[in-house]
N, C-alpha and C positions, 0 to 999 in steps of 0.2 A: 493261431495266426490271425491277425488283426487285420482288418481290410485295406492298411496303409502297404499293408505288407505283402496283398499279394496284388497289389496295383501297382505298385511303385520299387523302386528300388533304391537303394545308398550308393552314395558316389564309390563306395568302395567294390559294392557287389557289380557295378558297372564296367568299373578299373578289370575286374577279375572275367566278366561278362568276354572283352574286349582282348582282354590279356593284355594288359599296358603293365608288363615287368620292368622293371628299372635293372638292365645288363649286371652293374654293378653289383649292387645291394641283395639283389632278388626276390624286393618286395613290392607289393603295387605299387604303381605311380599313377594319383590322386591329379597331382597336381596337370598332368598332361589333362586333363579331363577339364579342369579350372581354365587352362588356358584355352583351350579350345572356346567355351564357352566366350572368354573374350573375345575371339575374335570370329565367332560365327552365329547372328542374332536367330537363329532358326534354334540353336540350345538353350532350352527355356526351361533350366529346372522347376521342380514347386517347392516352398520351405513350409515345413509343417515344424513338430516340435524341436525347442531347441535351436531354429534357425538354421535346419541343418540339409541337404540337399538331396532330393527325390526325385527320381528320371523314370519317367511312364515309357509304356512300349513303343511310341511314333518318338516319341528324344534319342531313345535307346538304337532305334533303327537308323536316324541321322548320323547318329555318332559312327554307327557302323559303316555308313555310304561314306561319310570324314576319312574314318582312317582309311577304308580300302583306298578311296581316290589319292591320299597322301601314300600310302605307304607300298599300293601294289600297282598305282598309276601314276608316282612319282610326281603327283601335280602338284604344284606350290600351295600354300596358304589361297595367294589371291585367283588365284583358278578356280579352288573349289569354290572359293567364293561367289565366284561370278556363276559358276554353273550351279548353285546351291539356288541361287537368287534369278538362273533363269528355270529354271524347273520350279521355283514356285510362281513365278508370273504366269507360266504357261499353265498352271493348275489353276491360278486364278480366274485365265481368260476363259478358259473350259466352263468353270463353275461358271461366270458370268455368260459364260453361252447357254449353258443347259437353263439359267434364271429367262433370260430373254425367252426362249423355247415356251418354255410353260406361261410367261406371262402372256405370248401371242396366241401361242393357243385359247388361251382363256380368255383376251380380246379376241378372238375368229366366235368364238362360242357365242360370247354378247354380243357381238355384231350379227350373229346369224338368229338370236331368238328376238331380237333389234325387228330385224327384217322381217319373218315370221309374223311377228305382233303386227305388223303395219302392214302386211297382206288380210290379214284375218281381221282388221278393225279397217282396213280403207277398201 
C-alpha cells in the first residue's frame, strides 16, 4: 500500500465511507460528494495522479458533520453553511487567543529580565 493510500482516500471510498447510495440504481453517488464540495469551501480535496480527488481525515470528518447536519438535522444547505463558517471563526479566535497568550507571556518575560538588568547595573 502506497503512502497516498493510506493517507488519503478516493471520492469513491468516501461515497462508500459515508454511504451516499443512489435509492434507485444502488450504486454510489460520487456526484453528491462533487456537489457538496461546491457549495461548502471548508471541502478541500488534494489532486494527485491523474487529476483525480483525495479526501484526508479532517475533509472526511467535515463531510460527516455535512450530512449528519443535512440529513439527521434537517438544516438546509445555507445553515450548515453558516454554522460550518461560525465554528471556524470561533476556532480561529481561540487559536488567535492562545497566539496572543504566548506572545505576552514572552513580552512579561523580557520585560522582567528588562527590569532585573537595570536593578543589577543601576
Amino acid at each position: 500500500m502506497t503512502e497516498i493510500n493510506k493517507t488519503y482516500k478516493t471520492i469513491s471510498e468516501v461515497a462508500k465511507i459515508l454511504n451516499l447510495v443512489d435509492k434507485k440504481t444502488g450504486k454510489l453517488s460520487t456526484h453528491t460528494l462533487r456537489f457538496w464540495e461546491k457549495k461548502f469551501k471548508q471541502i478541500k480535496p488534494h489532486y494527485f495522479a491523474g487529476n483525480r480527488r483525495y479526501y484526508d481525515f479532517k475533509t472526511i470528518d467535515i463531510l460527516k458533520k455535512i450530512q449528519h447536519l443535512l440529513k439527521n438535522k434537517g438544516m438546509t444547505i445555507n445553515g450548515v453553511r453558516n454554522y460550518l463558517n461560525q465554528v471556524n471563526s470561533e476556532l480561529d479566535e481561540n487559536n488567535n487567543k492562545t497566539i496572543n497568550k504566548n506572545s505576552i507571556k514572552i513580552k512579561i518575560k523580557n520585560i522582567s529580565n528588562i527590569i532585573k538588568n537595570i536593578k543589577n547595573n543601576g
